[in-house]
C-alpha positions in Angstrom: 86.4 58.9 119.3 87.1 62.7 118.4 87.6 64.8 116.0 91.4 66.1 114.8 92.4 69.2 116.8 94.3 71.5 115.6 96.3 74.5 118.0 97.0 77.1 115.3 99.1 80.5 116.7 99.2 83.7 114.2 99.9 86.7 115.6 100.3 89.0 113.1 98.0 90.4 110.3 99.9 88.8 107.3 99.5 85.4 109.6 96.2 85.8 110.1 95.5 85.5 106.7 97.4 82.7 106.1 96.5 80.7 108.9 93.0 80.8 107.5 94.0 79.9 104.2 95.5 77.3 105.1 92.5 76.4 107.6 90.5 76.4 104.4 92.9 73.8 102.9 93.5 71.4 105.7 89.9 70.9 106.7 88.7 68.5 104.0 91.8 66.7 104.2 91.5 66.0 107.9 88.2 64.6 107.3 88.9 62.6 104.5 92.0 61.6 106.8 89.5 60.6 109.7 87.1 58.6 107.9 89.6 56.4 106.6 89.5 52.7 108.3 92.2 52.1 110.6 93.0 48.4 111.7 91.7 49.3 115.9 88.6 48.0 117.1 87.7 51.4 118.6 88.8 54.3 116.2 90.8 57.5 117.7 89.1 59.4 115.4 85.7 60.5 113.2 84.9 62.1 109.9 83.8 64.5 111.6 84.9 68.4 110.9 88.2 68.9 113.1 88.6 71.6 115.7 90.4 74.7 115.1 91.4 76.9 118.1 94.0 79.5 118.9 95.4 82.9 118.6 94.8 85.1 115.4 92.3 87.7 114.5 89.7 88.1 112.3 90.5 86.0 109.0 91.0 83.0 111.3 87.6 83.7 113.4 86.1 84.5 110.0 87.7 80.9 108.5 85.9 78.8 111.9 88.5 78.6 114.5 87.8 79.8 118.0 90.2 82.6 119.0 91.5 81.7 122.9 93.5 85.4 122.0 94.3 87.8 119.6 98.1 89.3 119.3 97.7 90.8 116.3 97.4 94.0 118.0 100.5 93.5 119.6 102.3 93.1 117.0 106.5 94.2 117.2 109.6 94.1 115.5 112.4 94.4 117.8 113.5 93.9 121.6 113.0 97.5 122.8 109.3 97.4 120.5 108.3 94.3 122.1 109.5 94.8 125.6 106.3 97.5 126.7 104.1 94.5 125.6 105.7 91.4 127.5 102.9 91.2 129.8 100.3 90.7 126.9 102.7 87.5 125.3 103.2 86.1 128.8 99.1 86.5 129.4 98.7 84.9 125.7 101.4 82.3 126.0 100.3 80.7 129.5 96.8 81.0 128.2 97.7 78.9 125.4 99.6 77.0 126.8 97.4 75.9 129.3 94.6 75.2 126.5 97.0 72.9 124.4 97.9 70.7 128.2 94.1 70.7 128.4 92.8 69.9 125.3 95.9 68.0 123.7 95.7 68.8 120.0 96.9 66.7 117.3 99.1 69.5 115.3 100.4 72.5 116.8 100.9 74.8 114.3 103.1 77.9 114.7 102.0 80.3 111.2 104.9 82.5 110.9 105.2 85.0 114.1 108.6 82.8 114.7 110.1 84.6 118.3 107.0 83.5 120.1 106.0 80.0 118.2 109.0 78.9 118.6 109.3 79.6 122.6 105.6 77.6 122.3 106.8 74.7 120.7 109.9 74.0 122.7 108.1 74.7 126.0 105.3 72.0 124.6 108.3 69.6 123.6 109.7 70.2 127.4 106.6 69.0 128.4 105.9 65.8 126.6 109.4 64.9 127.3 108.6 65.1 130.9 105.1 62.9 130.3 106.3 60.5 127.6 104.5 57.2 128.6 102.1 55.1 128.5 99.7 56.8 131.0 100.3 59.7 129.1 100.1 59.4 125.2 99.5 62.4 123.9 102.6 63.7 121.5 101.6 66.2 118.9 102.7 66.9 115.7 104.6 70.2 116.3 104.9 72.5 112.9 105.9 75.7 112.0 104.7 77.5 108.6 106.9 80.4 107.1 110.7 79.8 109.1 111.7 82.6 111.1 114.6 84.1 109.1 117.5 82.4 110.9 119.5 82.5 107.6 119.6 86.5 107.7 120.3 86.3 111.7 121.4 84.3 114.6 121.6 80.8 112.8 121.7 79.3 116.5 118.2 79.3 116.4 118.0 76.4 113.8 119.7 73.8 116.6 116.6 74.3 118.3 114.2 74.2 115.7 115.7 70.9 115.2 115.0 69.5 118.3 111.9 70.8 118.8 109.7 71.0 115.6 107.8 67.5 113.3 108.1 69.9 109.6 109.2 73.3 108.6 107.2 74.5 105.9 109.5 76.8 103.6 107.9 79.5 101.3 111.2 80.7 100.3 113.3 78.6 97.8 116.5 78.7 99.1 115.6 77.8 102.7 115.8 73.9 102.2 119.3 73.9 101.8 120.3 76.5 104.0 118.7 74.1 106.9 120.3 70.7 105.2 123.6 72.4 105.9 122.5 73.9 109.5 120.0 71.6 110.9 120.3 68.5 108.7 117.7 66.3 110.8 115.3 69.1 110.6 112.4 68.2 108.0 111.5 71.0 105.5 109.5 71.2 102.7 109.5 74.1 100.5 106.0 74.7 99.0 106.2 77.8 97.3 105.2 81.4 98.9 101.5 81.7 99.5 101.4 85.2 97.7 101.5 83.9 94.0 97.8 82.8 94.8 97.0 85.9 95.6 99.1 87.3 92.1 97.7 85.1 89.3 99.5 85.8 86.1 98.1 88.9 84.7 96.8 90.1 87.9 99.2 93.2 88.0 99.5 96.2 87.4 98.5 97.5 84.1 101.6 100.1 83.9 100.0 102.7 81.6 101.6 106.0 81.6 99.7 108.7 83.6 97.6 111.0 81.7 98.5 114.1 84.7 102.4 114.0 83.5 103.1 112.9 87.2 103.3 109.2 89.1 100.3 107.4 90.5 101.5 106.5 94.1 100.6 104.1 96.6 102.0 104.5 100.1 102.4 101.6 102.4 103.5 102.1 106.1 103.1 98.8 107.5 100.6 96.2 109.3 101.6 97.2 112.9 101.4 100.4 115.4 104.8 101.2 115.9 105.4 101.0 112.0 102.4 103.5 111.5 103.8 105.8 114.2 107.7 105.8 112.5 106.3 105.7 108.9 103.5 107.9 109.1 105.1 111.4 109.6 108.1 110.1 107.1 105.3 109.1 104.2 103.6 112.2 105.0 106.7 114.7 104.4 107.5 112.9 101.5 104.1 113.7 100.3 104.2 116.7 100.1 107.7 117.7 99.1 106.8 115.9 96.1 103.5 117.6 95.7 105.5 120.3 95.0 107.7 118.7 92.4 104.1 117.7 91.0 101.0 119.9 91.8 98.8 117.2 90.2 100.1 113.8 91.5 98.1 111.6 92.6 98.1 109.1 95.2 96.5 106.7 98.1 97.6 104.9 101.0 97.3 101.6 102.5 96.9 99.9 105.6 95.8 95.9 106.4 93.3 96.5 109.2 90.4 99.5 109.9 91.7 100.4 113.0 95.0 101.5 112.0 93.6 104.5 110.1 92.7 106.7 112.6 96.2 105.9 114.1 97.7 107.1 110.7 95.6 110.5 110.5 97.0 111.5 113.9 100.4 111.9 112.0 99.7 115.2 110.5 98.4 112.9 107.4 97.9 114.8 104.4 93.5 115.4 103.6 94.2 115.2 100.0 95.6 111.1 100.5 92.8 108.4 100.9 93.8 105.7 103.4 92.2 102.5 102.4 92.0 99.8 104.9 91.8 96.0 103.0 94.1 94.1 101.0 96.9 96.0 99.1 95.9 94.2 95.6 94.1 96.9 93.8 96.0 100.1 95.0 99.0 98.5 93.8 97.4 97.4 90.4 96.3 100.9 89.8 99.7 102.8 90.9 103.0 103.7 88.6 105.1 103.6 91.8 105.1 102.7 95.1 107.0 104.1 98.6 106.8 100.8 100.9 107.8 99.6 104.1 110.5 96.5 104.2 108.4 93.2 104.8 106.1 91.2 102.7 104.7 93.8 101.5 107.6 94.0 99.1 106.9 90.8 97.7 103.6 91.8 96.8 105.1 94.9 95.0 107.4 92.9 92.9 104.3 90.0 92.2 102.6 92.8 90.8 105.7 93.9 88.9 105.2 97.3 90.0 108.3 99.5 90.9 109.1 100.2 94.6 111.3 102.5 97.1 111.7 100.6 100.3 112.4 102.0 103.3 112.3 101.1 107.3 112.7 102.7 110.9 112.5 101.2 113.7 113.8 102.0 117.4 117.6 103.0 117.5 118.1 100.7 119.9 116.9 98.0 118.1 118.6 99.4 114.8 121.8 99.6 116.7 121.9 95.7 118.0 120.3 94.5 115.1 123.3 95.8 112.5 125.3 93.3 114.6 122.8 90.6 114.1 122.0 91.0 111.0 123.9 89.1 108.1 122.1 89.5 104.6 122.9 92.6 102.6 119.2 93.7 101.6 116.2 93.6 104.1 113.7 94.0 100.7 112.8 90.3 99.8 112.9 90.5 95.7 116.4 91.7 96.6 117.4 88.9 98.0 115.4 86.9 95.3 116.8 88.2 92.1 120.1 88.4 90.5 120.7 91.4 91.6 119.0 94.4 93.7 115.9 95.5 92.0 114.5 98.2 94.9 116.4 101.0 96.1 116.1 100.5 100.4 116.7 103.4 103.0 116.8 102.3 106.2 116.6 103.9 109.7 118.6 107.8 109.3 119.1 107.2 105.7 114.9 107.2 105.2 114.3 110.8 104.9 112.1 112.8 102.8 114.3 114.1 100.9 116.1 111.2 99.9 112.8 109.0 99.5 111.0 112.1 97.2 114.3 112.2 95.4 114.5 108.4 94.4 111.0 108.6 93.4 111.7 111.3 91.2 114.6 109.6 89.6 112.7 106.7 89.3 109.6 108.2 87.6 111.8 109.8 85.4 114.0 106.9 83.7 111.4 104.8 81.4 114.3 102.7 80.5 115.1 101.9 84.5 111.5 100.4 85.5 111.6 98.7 82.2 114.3 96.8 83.7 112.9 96.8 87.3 109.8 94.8 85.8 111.7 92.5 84.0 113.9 91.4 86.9 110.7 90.9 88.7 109.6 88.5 86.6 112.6 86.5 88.0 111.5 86.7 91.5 108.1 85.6 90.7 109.5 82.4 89.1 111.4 81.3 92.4 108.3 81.7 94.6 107.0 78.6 92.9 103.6 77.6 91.3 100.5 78.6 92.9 99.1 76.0 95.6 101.5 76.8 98.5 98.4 76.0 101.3 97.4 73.5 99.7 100.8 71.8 99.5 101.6 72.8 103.2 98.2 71.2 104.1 99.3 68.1 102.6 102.6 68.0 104.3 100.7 68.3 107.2 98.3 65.4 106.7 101.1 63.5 105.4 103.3 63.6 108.8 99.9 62.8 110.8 99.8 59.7 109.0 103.1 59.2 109.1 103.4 59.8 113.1 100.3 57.7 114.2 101.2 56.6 117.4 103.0 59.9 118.0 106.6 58.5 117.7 108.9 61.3 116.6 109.2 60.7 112.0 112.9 60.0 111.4 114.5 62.6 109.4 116.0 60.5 106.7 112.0 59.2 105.9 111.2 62.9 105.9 111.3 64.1 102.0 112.9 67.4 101.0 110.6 68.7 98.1 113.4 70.4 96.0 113.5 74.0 95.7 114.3 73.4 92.0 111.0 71.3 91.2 108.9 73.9 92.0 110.7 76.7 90.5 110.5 74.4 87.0 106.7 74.3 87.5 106.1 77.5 88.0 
């Protein structure tokens, strides 16, 4: 007898988090799960607390699961980003590889991070394929929370997320039927998008007018090195070409983790802008405006209906290929979400000082347009879903682990589609 064992793999910040949120959710349920009576003489498993082990950082330490790595460091948008670090993800994928032969978890659970859990998963599915016997039972439940977004590019990734992966979890409400039309035995469940636990209604901004005749700002470069070292010296510029628009304004930047803010002050950072390192919630409740990076971060903006400039750079290289690859008309999430484009977005040699101080002045300027901007928001905040997206994953979870007792692969017509449309009514 032993306890559930789960192999979770986050390797960036924003994972992190979420993998120990939903650690948080799944361990009662795996315990309740264990002690229930099962008709063999000798019970696979205990009501004991399950294992947790893995790559992630500190919210996942912090949450009780033992870290085999960390890649949050590491982490990289983009082929000619990731390529100076291949050595670290080869290091951290044999490594836990080798742990998940070893120790043969029940669930392997890819949180987001999708280029590298995906490799994981179909090199674990190569394996078991190899050993699938009776002198060798293991076969895991292989899941992946937050779907890579093979909707925007290269849809020829969803063929092999169907033939590798147990359950997608969806956090985005038009994902289901994307992948019923692309990868129709692939089971997906959309729970909702973690974030609107995080953004309870009335937890936003406050929007009163500044007293100083000029914007509160928040500036947010990004969760990862390479963002902080293309963002930085932009943010800073813009800084102060508006500081001369506005002598007074006020502002304060930040940044997910401690140790990116010495990495930001080496950018000719402005003395006169805090950076804060922490969880983004209470700048962006006390701001009028916010200059942000493209990513989740966006979503966060728009939960707390506050109005945004987005902007992104990356390496040319990987700007170059990636216009080829890409297919959706707005990187910015709530864009995507609402009717229509609520956030202005300048990407790579369009993101320039100018331009960005100039849309903020615009911006500030028109009552009437952020009016509007907050309203629309409100629409994206309905299609995330209700709050209770771990908790729902964590169930989904559970569910295919009783389901998939003996490890036999769950047929995709038994595997329920949880409408997009159901949540969005609950909300």
């Amino acid at each position: 007898m032993r306890p559930f064992r789960i192999l979770l793999i986050a390797g960036e910040p924003s994972g992190d988090r979420l993998a120990a949120e939903l650690v948080e959710q799944l361990r009662p349920r795996l315990i309740e799960l264990g002690a229930q009576p099962t008709p063999e003489t000798l019970p696979r498993r205990t009501a004991l607390p399950p294992e947790f082990f893995g790559a992630g950082g500190r919210a996942l330490r912090q949450a009780g699961a033992e870290l085999l790595c960390d890649l949050t460091p590491w982490a990289s948008i983009g082929l000619f980003d990731v390529l100076p670090r291949l050595k670290h993800y080869y290091r951290a994928f044999r490594q836990l590889y080798q742990a998940a032969v070893e120790r043969q978890p029940d669930v392997i659970l890819g949180v987001d991070y999708g280029a590298f859990n995906l490799r994981f998963a179909a090199a674990i599915r190569r394996y078991l394929r190899r050993r699938q016997d009776w002198f060798h039972p293991w076969q895991p439940v292989l899941v992946q929370f937050v779907s890579p977004q093979v909707w925007a590019s290269r849809p020829g990734r969803a063929a092999q997320m169907e033939r590798t992966l147990d359950l997608l979890l969806s956090i985005l409400p038009f994902e289901p039927e994307w992948f019923a039309h692309h990868a129709p035995r692939l089971p997906v469940r959309f729970v909702g998008h973690p974030l609107v636990d995080r953004w309870p209604v009335g937890a936003s901004s406050v929007h009163r007018p500044s007293t100083a005749g000029a914007p509160r700002l928040v500036l947010l470069p990004g969760s990862r090195p390479d963002e902080l070292r293309r963002h930085g010296p932009l943010l800073a510029a813009t800084w102060r070409r508006l500081r001369q628009r506005w002598p007074n304004l006020e502002g304060r930047c930040v940044v997910p983790d401690p140790s990116l803010v010495p990495m930001l002050r080496q950018t000719e950072w402005p003395a006169e802008v805090p950076v804060e390192a922490g969880p983004a919630a209470p700048a962006l409740c006390r701001a009028d405006l916010a200059l942000t990076k493209s990513g989740t971060i966006t979503l966060e903006c728009a939960l707390a209906g506050l109005p945004a400039i987005v902007f992104y750079k990356t390496a040319a290289l990987t700007y170059r290929v990636g216009r080829h690859l890409v297919h959706v008309r707005h990187l910015a999430m709530p864009n995507l979400l609402a009717p229509e484009p609520v956030y202005p977005e300048l990407v790579q040699d369009q993101a320039t000082p100018e331009r960005l101080a100039a849309l903020i002045e615009e911006l500030w300027l028109d009552d009437a347009r952020r009016l509007r901007i907050r309203e629309a928001l409100q629409q994206v905040r309905a299609r995330l879903g209700p709050p209770g997206a771990c908790a729902r994953a964590a169930e989904a979870i559970v569910e295919c682990l009783r389901r998939k007792p003996t490890g036999l692969p769950v047929p995709a017509t038994n595997a329920r589609v949880l409408p997009a449309a159901t949540l969005a009514r609950a909300a």
